[in-house]
C-alpha positions in Angstrom: 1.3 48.6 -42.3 2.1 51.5 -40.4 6.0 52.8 -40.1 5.4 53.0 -36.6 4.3 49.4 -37.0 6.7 48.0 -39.2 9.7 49.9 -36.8 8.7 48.4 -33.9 8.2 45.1 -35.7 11.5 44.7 -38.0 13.9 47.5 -36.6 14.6 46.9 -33.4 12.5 50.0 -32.0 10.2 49.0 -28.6 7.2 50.7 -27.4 8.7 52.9 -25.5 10.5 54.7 -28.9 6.7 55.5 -30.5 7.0 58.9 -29.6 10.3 59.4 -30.8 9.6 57.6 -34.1 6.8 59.6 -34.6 8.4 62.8 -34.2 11.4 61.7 -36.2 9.1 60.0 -39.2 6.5 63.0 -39.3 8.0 65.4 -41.9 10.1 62.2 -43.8 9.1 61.5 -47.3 8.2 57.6 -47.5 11.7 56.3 -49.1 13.7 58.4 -46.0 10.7 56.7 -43.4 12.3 52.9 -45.1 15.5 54.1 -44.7 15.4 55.2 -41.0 13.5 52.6 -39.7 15.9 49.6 -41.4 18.0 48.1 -39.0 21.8 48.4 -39.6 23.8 45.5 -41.0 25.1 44.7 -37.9 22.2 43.8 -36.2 20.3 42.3 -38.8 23.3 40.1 -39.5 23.4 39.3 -35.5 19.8 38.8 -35.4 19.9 36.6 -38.8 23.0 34.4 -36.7 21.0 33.7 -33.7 18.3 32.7 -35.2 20.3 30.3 -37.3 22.2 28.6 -34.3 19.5 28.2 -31.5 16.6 27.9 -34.4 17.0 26.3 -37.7 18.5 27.7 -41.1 14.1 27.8 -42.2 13.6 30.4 -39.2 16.6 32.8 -39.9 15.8 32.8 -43.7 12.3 33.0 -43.0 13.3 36.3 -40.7 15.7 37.4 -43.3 12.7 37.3 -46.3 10.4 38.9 -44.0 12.1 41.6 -43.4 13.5 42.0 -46.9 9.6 42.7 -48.3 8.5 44.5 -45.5 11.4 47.1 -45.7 11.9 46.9 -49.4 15.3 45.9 -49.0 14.7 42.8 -52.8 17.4 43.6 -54.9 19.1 42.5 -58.2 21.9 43.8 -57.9 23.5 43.2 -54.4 27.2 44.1 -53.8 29.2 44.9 -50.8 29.2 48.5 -51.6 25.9 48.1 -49.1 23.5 50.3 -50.7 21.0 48.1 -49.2 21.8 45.5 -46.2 22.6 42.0 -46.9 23.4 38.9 -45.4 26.9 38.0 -44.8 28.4 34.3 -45.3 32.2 32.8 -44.7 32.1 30.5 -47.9 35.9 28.6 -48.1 37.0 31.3 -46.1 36.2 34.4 -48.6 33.3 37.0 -48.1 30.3 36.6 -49.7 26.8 37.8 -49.0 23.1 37.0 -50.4 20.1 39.0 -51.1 17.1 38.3 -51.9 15.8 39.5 -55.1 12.2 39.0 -55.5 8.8 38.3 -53.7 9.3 34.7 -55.1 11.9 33.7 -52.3 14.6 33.8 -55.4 18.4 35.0 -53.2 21.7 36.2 -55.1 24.3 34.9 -53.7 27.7 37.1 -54.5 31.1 37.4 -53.8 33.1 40.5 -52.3 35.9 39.7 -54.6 35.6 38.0 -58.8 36.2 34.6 -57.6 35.6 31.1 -60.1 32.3 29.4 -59.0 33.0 25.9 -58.2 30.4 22.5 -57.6 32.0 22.5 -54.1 31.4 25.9 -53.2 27.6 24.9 -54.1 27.3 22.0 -52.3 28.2 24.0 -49.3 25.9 26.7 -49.5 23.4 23.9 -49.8 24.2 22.6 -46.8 23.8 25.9 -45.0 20.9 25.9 -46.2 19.5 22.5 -46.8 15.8 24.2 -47.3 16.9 25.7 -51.2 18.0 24.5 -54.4 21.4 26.2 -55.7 22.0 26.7 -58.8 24.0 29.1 -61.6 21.7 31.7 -63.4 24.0 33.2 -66.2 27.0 32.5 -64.3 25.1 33.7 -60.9 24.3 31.9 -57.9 20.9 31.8 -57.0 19.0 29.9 -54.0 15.6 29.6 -54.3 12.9 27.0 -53.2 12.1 24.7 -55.7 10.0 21.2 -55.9 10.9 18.6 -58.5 8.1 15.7 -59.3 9.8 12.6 -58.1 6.6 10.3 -58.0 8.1 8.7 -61.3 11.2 7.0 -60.2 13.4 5.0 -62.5 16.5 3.7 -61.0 19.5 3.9 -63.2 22.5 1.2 -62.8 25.8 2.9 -61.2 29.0 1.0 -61.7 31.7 1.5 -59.2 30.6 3.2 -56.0 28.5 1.6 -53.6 27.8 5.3 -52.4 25.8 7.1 -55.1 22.7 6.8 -56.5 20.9 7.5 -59.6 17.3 8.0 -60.9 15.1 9.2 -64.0 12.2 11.2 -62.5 11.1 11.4 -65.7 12.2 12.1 -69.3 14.3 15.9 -69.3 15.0 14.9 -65.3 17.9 13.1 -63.2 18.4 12.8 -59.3 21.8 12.2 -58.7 22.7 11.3 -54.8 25.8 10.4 -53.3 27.4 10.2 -49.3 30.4 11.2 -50.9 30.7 14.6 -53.4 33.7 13.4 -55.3 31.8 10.1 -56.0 28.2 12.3 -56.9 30.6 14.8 -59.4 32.2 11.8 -61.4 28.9 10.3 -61.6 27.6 13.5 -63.1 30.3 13.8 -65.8 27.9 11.2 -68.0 24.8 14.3 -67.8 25.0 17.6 -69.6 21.9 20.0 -68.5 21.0 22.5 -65.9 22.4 21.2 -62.7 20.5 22.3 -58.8 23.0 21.3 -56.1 20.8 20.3 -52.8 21.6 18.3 -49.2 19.5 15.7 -48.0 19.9 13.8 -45.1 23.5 13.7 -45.2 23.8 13.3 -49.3 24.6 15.6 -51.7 22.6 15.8 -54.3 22.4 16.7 -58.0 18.8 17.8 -59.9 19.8 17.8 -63.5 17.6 19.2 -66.0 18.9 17.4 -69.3 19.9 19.4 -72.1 17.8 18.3 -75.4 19.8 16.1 -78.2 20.7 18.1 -81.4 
């Protein structure tokens, strides 16, 4: 696509800047022609916001990813030194952001200070956005949109909570689902694997991928 195009498109230039943007791009090597047609922070966070509240989380994200491959903004290694723009969230009150990191729809969440990751943090990024998986990658938080095979259920007895829920989808895979966190983590205490945190419906819920026997 055209810079021209792509400003008028994703940076928040109109039709009546083409001139302009022409005259500015003209003599601008291809990197300095991303760089001055990428929207600040600010307004991609705004834009990002408002989308969010009178769309849906899917429309915001889907905005956010967009714009991310378009302007070549996919990065692994986000941080709030702001090399490149990110999205900014208000996780338990602390600053965090999240990035996206490849064409795959796969976003780094990070935090502006070291903070210890913790399965409630998790379950509240999932239900900002209810339409990804979270889950730890080498001690990072990832989001990313994954499908599990659930056509082979197997429901597994749970003593002691008429809240939560448990199934086999198959043999290396658990569902875990509960109305009431504290319930869903206790529950998950009998499972050791990789875990992807998820909202559905009003339940949080836990993917686990079993680890293997020794």
């Amino acid at each position: 696509m055209h810079y021209i195009d792509l400003a008028l498109k994703y940076g928040g230039f109109t039709s009546l800047d083409k001139v302009y943007l022409k005259n500015k791009l003209a003599d601008l090597p291809d990197a300095d022609k991303l760089i001055f047609i990428t929207p600040p922070p600010s307004v991609i966070n705004a834009y990002f916001a408002e989308l969010y509240q009178k769309d849906s989380p899917q429309a915001a994200t889907d905005y956010y990813f967009d714009l991310s491959q378009h302007l070549q903004l996919l990065t692994k290694e986000p941080s709030f030194d702001e090399q490149k723009p990110f999205v900014r969230l208000n996780l338990s009150g602390k600053a965090y952001g999240f990035a996206y990191e490849n064409d795959q729809e796969k976003a780094q969440v990070f935090s502006e200070e070291k903070d210890a990751v913790s399965d409630s943090l998790l379950f509240e990024l999932a239900q900002i956005f209810p339409q990804y998986k979270i889950f730890l990658e080498n001690q990072v938080i990832k989001m990313a949109k994954l499908t599990f095979d659930e056509s082979q259920l197997e429901t597994i007895a749970v003593s002691d909570s008429l809240l939560s829920e448990a199934v086999r989808l198959n043999k290396e895979w658990l569902k875990l689902t509960s109305f009431n966190q504290e319930d869903l983590l206790e529950l998950a205490q009998d499972y050791q694997g990789q875990r992807y945190y998820s909202y559905e419906q009003n339940q949080a819920v836990l993917y686990i991928k079993e680890d293997e026997p020794v």
